[in-house]
C-alpha positions, 0 to 999 in steps of 0.5 A, spaced: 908 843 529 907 837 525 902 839 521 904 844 519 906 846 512 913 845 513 912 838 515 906 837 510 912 840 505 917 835 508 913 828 507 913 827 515 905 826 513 902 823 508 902 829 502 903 829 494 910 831 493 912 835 488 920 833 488 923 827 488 930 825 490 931 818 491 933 816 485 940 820 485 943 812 483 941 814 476 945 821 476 948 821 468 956 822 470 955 829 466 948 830 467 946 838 466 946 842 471 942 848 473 942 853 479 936 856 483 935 862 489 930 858 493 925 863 496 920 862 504 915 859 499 919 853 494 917 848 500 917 843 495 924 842 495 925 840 502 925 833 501 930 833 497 934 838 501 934 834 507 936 828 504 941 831 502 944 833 508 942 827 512 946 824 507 953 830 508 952 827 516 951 820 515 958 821 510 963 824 516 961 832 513 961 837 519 955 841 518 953 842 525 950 836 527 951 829 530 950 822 526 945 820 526 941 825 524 933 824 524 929 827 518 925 832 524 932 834 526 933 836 519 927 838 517 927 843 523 934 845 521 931 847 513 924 850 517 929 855 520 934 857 514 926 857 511 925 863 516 931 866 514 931 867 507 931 874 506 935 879 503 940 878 508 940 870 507 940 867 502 940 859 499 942 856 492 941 849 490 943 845 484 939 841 480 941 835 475 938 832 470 937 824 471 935 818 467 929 816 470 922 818 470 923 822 477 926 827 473 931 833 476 934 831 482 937 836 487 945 835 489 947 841 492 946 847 496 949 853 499 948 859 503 950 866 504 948 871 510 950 877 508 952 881 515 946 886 517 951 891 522 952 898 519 959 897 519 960 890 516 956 892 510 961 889 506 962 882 508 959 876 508 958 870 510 959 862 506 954 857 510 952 850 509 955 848 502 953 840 501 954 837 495 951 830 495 956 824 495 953 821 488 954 827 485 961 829 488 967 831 483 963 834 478 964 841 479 957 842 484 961 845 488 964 851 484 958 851 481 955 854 487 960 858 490 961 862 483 954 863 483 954 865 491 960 869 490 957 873 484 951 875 489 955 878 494 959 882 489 953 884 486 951 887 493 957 890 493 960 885 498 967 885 498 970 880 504 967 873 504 969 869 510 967 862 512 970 855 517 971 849 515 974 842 518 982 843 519 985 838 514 978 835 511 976 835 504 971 841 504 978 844 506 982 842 500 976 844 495 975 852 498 983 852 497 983 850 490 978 855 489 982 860 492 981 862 498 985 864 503 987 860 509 987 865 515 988 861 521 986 856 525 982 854 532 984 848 535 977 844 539 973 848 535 966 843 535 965 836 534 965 833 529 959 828 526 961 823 530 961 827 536 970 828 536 972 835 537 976 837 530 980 843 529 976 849 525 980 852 519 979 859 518 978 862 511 977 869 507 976 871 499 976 878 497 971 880 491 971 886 487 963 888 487 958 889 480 957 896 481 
């Protein structure tokens, strides 16, 4: 597995990368921002995209994983949502423009598994929304939720549902987004330095496109 293209892709052998994500330092306070649907084939990008979630572990974010995270661990996360993709998941990412040479940096992501049941063909489910620490409190993250909710409505998803930490930062953003707080599991998993942490619940209806 680790020559596999994937791997090759990740800079985990020696490879000409084709995007860039160490320069984030040098992200302008109101560098433009643009939104991309990733495919199986834009292997280009998981450099950056692990970078950016081995920054959102290493920084406390509740993604699944303990600190510290390896960059194999985080490369076989992105190889299986890779695999995924489809028209039943699907991934965002958001792109700044910088100051330096390296040019657009990626800062941000999300994705939304749309429920293949016969009779859940109306909901949705929001997973994995990072916005990279450099770049937090500019908007990356309601860029990418608006972007992800406008998807679901436009395949007729009308029940959006997602978990996030009780009381954390993630939390207080979805509620300024409006969505509705349904309820709450105590114990529910662990958090990025392995203490079990509450799980809020919570569900925003759309209005669909069609």
């Amino acid at each position: 597995m680790l020559y596999s293209p994937l791997f090759s892709a990740a800079g985990l052998i020696p490879t000409r990368r084709s995007f860039e994500s160490t320069t984030l330092a040098h992200l302008p306070a109101h560098s433009p921002t643009g939104l991309r649907k990733l495919g199986p084939q834009d292997l280009q990008y998981l450099p950056a995209l692990c970078e950016l979630l081995i920054d959102g572990v290493h920084r406390g974010a509740s993604l699944g994983f303990l600190a510290p995270l390896s960059r194999y661990a985080a490369l076989e996360y992105w190889h299986g949502v890779f695999a995924r993709l489809g028209p039943h998941h699907s991934l965002w990412i958001a792109c700044a423009d910088a100051e330096s040479s390296a040019g657009e940096q990626l800062v941000g992501a999300v994705q939304l598994s749309l429920c293949p049941r016969v009779n859940a063909h109306h909901r949705g489910e929001v997973q994995g929304l990072m916005v990279h620490s450099r770049a937090r409190g500019r908007g990356m993250a309601s860029l990418l939720m608006a972007r992800l909710e406008c998807a679901a409505a436009a395949q007729a998803r009308t029940l959006l549902v997602l978990e996030a930490p009780s009381g954390s930062q993630a939390e207080a953003v979805y509620v300024h987004l409006g969505w509705q707080r349904a309820g709450e599991i105590p114990g529910y998993d662990a958090s990025a330095d392995g203490n079990l942490q509450d799980a809020a619940l919570y569900f925003k209806r759309l209005k669909t496109l069609r």
